[in-house]
C-alpha positions as CSV (number, residue, x, y, z in Angstrom):
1,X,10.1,-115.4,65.0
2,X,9.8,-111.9,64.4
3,X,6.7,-110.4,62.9
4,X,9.1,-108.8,60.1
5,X,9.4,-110.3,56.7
6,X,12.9,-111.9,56.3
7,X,15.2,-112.1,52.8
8,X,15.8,-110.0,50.3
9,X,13.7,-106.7,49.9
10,X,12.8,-107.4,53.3
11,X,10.3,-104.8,54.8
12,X,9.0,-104.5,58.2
13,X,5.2,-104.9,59.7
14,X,3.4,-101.3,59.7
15,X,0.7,-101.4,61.8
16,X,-1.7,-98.7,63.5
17,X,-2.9,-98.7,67.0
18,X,-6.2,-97.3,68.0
19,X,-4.4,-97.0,71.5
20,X,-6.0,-95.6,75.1
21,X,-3.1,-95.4,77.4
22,X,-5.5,-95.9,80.1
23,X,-6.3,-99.3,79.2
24,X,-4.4,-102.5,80.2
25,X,-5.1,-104.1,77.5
26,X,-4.1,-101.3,74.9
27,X,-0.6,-101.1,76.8
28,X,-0.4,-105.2,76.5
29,X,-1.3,-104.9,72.6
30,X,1.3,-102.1,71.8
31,X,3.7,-104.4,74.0
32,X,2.9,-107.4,72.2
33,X,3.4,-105.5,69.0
34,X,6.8,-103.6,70.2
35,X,8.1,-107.2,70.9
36,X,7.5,-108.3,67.4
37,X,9.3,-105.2,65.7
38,X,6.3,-104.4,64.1
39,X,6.8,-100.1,63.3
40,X,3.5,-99.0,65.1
41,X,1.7,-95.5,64.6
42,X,0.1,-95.0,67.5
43,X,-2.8,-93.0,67.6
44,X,-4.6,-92.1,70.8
45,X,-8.2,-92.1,69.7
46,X,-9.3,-90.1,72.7
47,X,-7.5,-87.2,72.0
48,X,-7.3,-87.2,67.9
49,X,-11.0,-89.2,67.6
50,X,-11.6,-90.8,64.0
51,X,-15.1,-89.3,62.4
52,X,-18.2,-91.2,61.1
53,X,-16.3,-92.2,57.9
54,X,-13.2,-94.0,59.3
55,X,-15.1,-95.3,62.0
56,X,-17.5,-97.0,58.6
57,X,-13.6,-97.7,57.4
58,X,-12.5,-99.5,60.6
59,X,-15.6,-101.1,60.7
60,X,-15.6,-102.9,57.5
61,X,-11.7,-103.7,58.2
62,X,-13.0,-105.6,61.1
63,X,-15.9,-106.9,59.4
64,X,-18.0,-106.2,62.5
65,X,-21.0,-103.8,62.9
66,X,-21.0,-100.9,65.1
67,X,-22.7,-102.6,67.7
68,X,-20.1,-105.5,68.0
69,X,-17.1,-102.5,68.6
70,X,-19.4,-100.3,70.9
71,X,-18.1,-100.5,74.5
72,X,-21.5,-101.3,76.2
73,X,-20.0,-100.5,80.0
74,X,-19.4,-96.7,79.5
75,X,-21.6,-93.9,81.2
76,X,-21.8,-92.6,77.6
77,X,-23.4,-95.6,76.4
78,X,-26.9,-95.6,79.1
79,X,-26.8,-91.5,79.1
80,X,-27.1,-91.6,75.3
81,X,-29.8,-94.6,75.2
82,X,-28.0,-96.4,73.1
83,X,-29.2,-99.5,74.4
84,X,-32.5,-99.0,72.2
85,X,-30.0,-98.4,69.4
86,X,-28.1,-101.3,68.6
87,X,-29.6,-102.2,65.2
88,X,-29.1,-98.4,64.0
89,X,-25.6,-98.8,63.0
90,X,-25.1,-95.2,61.7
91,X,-26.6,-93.7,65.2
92,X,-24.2,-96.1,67.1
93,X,-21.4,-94.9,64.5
94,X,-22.2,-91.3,65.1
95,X,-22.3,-91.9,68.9
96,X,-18.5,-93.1,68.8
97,X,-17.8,-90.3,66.7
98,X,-19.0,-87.9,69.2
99,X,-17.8,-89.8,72.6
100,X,-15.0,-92.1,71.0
101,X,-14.3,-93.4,74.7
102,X,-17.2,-95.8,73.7
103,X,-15.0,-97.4,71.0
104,X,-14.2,-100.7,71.7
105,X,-10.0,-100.7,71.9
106,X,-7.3,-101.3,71.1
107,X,-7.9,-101.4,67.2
108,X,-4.8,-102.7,65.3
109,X,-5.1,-101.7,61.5
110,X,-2.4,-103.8,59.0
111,X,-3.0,-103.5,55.9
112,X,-6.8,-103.7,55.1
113,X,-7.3,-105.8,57.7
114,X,-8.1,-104.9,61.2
115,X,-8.5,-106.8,64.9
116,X,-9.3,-105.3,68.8
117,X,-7.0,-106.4,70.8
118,X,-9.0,-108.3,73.1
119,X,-7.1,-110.2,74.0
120,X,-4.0,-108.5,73.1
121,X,-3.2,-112.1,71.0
122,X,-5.8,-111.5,68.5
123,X,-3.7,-109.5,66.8
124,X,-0.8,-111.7,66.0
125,X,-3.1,-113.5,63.0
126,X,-2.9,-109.5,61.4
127,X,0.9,-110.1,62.0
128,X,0.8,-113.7,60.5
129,X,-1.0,-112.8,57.4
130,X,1.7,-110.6,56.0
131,X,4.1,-112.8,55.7
């Protein structure tokens, strides 16, 4: 049960990782998604951080607000005050922008559909849907 299409025309599952090499579970979801043949592009959002208007993208992908993907745990988040921000969506957005360590990950993008791979299995519906 691969996460490739089977028959004729056959194509395989692209798929984009927000990925943090750091992070158990980003390594489990790129695992996960390696096992499944899906061809990944893996994109360490640390180093290459997405702006205001992917973030809006990724956002809407996930159909979450900002302050359902904002990683609440980071030194980032209490320096900036954030706390007081969680209804301002574009302040939270332009927060991530600026200090992307406070985006929630791993982000897995198929499609026009996104999940965060938290657990690493949330993912496999994104997987399921395209075949």
């Amino acid at each position: 049960m691969g996460a490739h299409l089977s028959g004729p025309g056959s194509q395989f599952v692209k798929a984009i990782i927000y990925h943090n090499p750091r992070c158990s579970k980003s390594r489990q979801t790129l695992a996960l998604l390696e096992e499944r043949g899906v061809d990944i592009e893996v994109i360490e959002y640390l180093k290459d951080a997405p702006d205001a208007a992917l973030l809006r993208s990724l956002m809407e992908m996930l159909d979450k607000p900002p302050r359902e993907v904002i990683r609440r745990g980071e030194a980032a988040f209490t320096a900036l005050g954030l706390a007081a921000k969680l209804d301002d969506g574009e302040a939270l957005i332009a927060a991530i922008a600026a200090h992307p360590v406070l985006l929630e990950r791993p982000i897995v993008v198929v499609g026009q559909r996104a999940a965060i791979g938290r657990p690493p299995e949330n993912v496999l519906a994104l997987l399921d849907s395209t075949r």
